[in-house]
C-alpha positions in Angstrom: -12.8 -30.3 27.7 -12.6 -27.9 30.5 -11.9 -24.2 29.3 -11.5 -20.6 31.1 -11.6 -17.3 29.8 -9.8 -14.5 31.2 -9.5 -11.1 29.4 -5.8 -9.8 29.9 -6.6 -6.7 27.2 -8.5 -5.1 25.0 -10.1 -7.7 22.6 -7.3 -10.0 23.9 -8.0 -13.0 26.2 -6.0 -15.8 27.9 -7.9 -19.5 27.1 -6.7 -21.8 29.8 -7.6 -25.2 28.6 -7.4 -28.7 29.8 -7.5 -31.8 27.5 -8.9 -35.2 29.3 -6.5 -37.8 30.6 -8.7 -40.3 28.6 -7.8 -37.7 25.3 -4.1 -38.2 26.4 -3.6 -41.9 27.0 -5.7 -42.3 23.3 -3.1 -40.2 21.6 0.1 -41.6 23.9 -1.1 -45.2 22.6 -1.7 -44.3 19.2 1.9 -42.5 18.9 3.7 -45.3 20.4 1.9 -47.5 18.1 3.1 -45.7 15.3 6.5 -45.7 16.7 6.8 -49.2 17.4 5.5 -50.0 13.9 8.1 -47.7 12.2 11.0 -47.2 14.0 14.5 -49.9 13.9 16.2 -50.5 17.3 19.0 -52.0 17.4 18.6 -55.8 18.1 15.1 -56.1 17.1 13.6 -56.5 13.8 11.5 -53.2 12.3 8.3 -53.3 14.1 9.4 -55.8 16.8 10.8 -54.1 19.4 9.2 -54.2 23.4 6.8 -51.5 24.2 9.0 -50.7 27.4 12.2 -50.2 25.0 10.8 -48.0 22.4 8.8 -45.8 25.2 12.9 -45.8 27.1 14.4 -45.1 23.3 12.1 -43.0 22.2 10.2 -41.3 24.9 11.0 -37.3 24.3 10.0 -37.7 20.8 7.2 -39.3 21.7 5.8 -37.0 24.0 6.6 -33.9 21.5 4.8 -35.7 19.0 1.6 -36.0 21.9 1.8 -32.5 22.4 2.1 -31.2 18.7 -1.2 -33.0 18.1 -3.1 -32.2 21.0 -2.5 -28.3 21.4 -3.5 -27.3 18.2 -6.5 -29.7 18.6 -7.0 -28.6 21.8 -7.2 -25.0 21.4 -9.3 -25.7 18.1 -11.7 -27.5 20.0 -11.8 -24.8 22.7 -12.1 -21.6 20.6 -15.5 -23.9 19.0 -16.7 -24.9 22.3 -16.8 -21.7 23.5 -18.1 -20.0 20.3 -15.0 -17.3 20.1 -14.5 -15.2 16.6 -10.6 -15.5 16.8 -8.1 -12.7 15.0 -4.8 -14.4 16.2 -3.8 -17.1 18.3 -0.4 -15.6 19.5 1.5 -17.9 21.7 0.5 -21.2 24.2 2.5 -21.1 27.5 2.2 -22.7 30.8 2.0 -26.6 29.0 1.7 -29.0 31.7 2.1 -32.3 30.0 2.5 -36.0 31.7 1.2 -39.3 29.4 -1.2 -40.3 32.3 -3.0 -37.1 33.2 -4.4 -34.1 31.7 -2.4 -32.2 29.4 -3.2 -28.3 30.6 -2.1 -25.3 28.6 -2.6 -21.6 28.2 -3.0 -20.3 24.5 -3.4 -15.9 24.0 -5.2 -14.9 21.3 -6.4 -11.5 20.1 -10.4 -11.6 19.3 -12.5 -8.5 16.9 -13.9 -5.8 19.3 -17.1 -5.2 20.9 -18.7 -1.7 20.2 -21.6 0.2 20.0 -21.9 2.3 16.8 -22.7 6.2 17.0 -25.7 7.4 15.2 -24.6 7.1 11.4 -27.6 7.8 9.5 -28.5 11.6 8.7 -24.9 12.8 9.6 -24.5 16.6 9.1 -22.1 17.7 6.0 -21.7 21.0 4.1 -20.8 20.3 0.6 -18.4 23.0 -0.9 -20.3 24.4 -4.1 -18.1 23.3 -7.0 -17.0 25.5 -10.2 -15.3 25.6 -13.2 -14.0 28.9 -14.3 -12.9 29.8 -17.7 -8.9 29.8 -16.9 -10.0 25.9 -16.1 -11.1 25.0 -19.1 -8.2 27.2 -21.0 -5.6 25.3 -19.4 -7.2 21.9 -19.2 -7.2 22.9 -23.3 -3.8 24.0 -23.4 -2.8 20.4 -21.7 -4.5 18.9 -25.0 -3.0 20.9 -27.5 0.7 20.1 -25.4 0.1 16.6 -25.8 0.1 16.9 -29.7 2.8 19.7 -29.7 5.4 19.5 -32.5 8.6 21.2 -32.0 10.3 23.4 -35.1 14.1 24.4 -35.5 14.6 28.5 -34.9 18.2 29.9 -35.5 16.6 33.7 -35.8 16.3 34.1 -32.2 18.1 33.3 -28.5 16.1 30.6 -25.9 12.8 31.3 -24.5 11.1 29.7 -21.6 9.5 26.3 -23.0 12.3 26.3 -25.9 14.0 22.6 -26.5 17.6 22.9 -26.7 20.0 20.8 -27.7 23.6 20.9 -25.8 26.8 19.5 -24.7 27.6 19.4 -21.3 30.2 18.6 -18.9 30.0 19.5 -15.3 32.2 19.6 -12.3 31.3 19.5 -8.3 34.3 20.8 -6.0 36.6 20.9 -8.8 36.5 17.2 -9.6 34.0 16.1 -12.8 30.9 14.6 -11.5 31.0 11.7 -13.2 33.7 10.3 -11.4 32.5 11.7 -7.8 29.8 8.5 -8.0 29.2 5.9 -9.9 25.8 6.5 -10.1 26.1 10.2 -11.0 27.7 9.2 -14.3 24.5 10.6 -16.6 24.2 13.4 -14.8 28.2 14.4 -15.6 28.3 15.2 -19.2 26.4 14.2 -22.7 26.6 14.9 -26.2 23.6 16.1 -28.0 21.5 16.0 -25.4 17.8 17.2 -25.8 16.5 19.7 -22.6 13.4 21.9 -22.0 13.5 25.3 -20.7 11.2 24.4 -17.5 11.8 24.4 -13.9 10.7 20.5 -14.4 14.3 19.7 -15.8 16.2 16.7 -14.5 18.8 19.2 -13.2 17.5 22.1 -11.0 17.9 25.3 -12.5 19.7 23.6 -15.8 17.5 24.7 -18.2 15.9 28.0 -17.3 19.6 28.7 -16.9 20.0 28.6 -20.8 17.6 31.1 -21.7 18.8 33.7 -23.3 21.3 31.8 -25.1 21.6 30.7 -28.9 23.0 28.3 -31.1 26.5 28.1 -31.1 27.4 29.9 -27.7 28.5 28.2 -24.5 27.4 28.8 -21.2 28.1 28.4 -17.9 25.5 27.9 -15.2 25.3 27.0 -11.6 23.6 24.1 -10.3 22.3 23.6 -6.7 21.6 19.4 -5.8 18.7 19.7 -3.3 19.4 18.2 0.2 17.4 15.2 -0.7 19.0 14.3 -4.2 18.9 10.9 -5.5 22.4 10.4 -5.4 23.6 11.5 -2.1 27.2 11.9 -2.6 26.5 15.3 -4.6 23.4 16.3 -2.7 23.1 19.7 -1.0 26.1 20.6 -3.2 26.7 23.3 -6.0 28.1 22.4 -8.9 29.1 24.1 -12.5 28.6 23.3 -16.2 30.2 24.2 -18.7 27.2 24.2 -21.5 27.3 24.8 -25.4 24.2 25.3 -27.5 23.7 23.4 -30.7 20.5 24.0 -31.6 17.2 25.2 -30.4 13.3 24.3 -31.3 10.5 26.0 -30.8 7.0 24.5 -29.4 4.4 24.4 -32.1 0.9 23.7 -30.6 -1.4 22.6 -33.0 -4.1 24.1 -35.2 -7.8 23.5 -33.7 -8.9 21.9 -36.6 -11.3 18.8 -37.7 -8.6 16.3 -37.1 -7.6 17.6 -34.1 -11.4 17.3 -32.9 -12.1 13.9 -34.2 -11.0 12.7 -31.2 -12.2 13.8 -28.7 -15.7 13.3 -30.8 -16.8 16.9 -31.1 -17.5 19.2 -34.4 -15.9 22.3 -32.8 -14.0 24.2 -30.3 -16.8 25.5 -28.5 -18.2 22.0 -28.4 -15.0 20.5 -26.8 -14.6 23.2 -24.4 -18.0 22.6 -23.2 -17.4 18.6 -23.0 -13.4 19.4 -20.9 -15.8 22.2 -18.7 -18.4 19.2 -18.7 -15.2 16.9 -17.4 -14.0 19.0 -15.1 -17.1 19.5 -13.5 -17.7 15.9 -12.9 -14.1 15.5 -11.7 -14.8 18.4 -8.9 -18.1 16.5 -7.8 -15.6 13.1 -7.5 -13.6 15.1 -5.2 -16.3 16.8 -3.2 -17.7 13.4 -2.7 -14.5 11.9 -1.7 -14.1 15.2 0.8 -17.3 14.4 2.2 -16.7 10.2 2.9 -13.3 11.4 4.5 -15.2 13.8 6.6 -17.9 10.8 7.4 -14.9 8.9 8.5 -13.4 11.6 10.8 -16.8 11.6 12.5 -17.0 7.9 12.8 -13.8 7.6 14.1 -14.2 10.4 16.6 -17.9 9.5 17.9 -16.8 5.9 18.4 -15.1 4.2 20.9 -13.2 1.0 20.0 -10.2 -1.3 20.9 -8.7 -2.8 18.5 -6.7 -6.0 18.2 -3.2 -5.1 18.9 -1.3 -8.0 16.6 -3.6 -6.2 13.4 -2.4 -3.0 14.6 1.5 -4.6 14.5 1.1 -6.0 11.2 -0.6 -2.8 9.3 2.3 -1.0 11.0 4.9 -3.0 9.7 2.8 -2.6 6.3 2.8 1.0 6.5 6.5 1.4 7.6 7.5 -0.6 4.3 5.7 1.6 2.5 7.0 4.9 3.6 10.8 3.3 3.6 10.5 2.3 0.1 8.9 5.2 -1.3 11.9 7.2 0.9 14.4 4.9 -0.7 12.6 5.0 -4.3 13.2 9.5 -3.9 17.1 8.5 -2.6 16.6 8.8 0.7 19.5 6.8 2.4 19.2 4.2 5.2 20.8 6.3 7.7 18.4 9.3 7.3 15.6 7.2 7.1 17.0 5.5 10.3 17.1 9.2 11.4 13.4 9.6 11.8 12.9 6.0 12.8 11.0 6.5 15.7 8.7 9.1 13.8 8.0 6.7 10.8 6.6 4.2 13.3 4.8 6.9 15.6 3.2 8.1 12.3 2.7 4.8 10.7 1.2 3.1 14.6 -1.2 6.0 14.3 -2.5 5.4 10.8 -2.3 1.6 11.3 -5.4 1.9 14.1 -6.8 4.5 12.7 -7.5 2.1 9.3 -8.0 -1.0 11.2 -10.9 1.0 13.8 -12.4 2.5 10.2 -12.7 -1.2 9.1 -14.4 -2.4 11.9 -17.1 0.8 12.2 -18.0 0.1 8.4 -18.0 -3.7 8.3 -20.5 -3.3 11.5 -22.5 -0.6 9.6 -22.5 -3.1 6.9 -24.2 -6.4 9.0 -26.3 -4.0 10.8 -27.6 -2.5 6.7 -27.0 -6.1 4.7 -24.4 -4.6 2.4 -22.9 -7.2 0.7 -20.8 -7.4 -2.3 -22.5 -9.9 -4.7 -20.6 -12.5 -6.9 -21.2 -10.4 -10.0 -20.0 -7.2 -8.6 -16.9 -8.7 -7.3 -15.9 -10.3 -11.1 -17.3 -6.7 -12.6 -14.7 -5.1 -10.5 -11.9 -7.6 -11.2 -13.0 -7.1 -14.8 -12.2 -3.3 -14.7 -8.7 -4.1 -13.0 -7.4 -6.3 -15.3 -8.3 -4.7 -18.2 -6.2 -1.5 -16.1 -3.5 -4.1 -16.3 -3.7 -5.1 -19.7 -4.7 -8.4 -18.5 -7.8 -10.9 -19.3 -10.0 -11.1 -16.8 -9.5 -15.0 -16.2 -6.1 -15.0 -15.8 -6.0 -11.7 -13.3 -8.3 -13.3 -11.3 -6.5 -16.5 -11.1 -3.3 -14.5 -10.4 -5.6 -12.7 -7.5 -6.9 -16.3 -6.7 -3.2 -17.2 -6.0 -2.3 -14.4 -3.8 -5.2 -15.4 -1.8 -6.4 -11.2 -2.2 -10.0 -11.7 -3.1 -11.5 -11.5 -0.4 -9.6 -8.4 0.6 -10.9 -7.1 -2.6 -14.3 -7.6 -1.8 -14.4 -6.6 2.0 -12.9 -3.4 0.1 -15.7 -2.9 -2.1 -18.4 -3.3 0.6 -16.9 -0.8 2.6 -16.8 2.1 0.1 -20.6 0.6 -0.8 -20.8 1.4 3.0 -19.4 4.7 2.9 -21.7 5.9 -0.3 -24.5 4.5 1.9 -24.2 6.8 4.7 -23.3 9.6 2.2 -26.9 9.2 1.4 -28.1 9.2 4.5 -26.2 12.2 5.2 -28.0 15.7 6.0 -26.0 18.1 3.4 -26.4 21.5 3.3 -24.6 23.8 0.7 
């Protein structure tokens, strides 16, 4: 099989390939056989019609049926003749087919770059010295105590900040109740006995530091701004009013530091426990001085290499990226038509990100060969292990589920690069 190569891009090149007239006539014969076995023309029995009338009859189905064998072959055969890592075959053009001579095509395909990797080992990094200071430990405490915090009725006092309250509401945005401005406004309207906590975290701005001060058995009225990017858009940016009364009010309770309270958390006292959160904390600051450090590795890489990358990856990360930034928009009720706004920035952005990740990949499965890192069977079912119990899942049935989705190797190609990444953290020069 005759083959040329031309490059017409970075890591994209243009196979021009010719299949033998011999190939040809082989496949002609062997799909007219195949016709004349299986096909009924009129006035013949099944099987028994002339050559000359089913090649007459039949002749632009057989000739598609030639050519849907012998380009795929064709460029199959080529790509292995000529030892070429393929990405994507993207399109075959320029097919020059007759049943008595060579059948010539062109196929593009997009192939992995060719680079030369910077000096990786004994990269320079300052680690930031981390600390834990005693305000740390007292809130990481307080966050503890929150989690098993009881509330109690009060009725000798008004609302405080962190109070629950309970309340009827009903509110109103440009004079009409907002219940009936949009459908899916409706819970946000009015409500009987309905529970709400004195933060700024409320599910209505300003709604419940807005009843401080209040007590059980007054109304109120308070004013409600719906920030510009509201879930439901027909009341967003808008103020609206509520008409508030206050039924009853309970007071947080934290609980006792006791023996119980310990058990838990497997210490014998407080001093113990705030030495194991200060202990936690501390480990949790190294995690993200660590994961500092690998994204300043990457920066480097990225910036001391120089690499092409294949353009249809780049197009399909992009289009992976894009859905991920519309649907997290959409998921925060961002309409289609400001999302459609900023389209050209959401693809700028996500085009950017797209080659940055898909360069990263490259530069650390290279690193990789160049070390032997590999992912071992064992690590790779550890690792599954770990998900699926995340997912409440066995690990034979997660990985079969993985297995399906045809993930796993993405999974592992994962794993050896952050393996990759803690192996030139080692190697790295760090001062601090």
């Amino acid at each position: 099989m005759k083959v040329r190569i031309q490059d017409v891009g970075p890591c994209r090149k243009e196979l021009q390939v010719e299949v033998p007239r011999e190939t040809v006539g082989e496949e002609y014969n062997r799909v007219l056989g195949m016709y004349r076995k299986g096909v009924s023309v009129p006035g013949f029995r099944k099987g028994k019609a002339p050559e000359y009338v089913v090649k007459k009859r039949f002749s632009r189905e057989i000739d598609q049926a030639v050519q849907d064998e012998l380009i795929p072959s064709g460029y199959r055969e080529a790509i292995e003749q000529e030892s070429l890592d393929v990405v994507s075959i993207l399109d075959v053009r320029n097919v020059v087919y007759s049943p008595s001579d060579p059948l010539t095509f062109s196929v593009t395909l997009d192939v992995p770059p060719q680079f030369k990797l910077p000096k990786y080992e004994g990269m320079k990094l300052k680690r930031q010295e981390v600390t834990v200071g005693e305000e740390e430990v007292e809130d990481a405490l307080r966050s503890l105590r929150d989690r098993q915090a009881s509330y109690e009725d009060v009725t000798d006092r008004a609302v405080k900040a962190g109070d629950m309250v309970q309340v009827d509401f009903e509110g109103t945005c440009d004079g009409q109740p907002i219940e009936e401005i949009d459908p899916a406004a409706r819970g946000l309207g009015s409500a009987v006995d309905f529970w709400v906590l004195t933060d700024e975290n409320t599910f209505l701005p300003g709604f419940g530091p807005g009843l401080i001060g209040a007590s059980a058995g007054e109304s109120k009225d308070i004013a409600v701004t719906f920030p510009a990017d509201f879930t439901v858009a027909a009341i967003a940016g808008k103020d609206a009013h509520y008409k508030v009364m206050v039924k009853a009010v309970q007071e947080k309770r934290l609980p006792e530091i006791t023996e119980d309270f310990l058990k838990p958390f497997e210490v014998d006292s407080e001093q113990a426990l705030r030495a194991k959160i200060r202990e936690d904390l501390l480990k949790m600051g190294e995690e993200r001085e660590n994961q500092r450090l690998k994204n300043e590795i990457v920066k480097q890489l990225l910036s001391d290499t120089k690499i092409d990358v294949p353009e249809s990856l780049v197009q399909q990360e992009t289009k992976d990226i894009v859905y991920d930034i519309v649907r997290e928009n959409t998921s925060r009720g961002i309409t289609r038509e400001q999302i459609e706004e900023s389209r050209d920035q959401i693809f700028d952005t996500a085009t950017k990100g797209a080659t940055e990740r898909i360069k990263v990949r490259y530069i650390l499965h290279k690193i990789a060969e160049e070390k032997d890192i590999t992912v071992a069977d064992q690590e790779l079912s550890d690792h599954v292990a770990r998900m699926a119990q995340e997912y409440g899942m066995t690990a034979d049935a997660f990985r079969q589920q993985l297995e399906r989705r045809n993930v796993l190797d993405n999974i592992r190609e994962q794993m050896k690069s952050s393996k990759t990444l803690d192996f030139v953290l080692e190697q790295a020069k760090i001062k601090g």
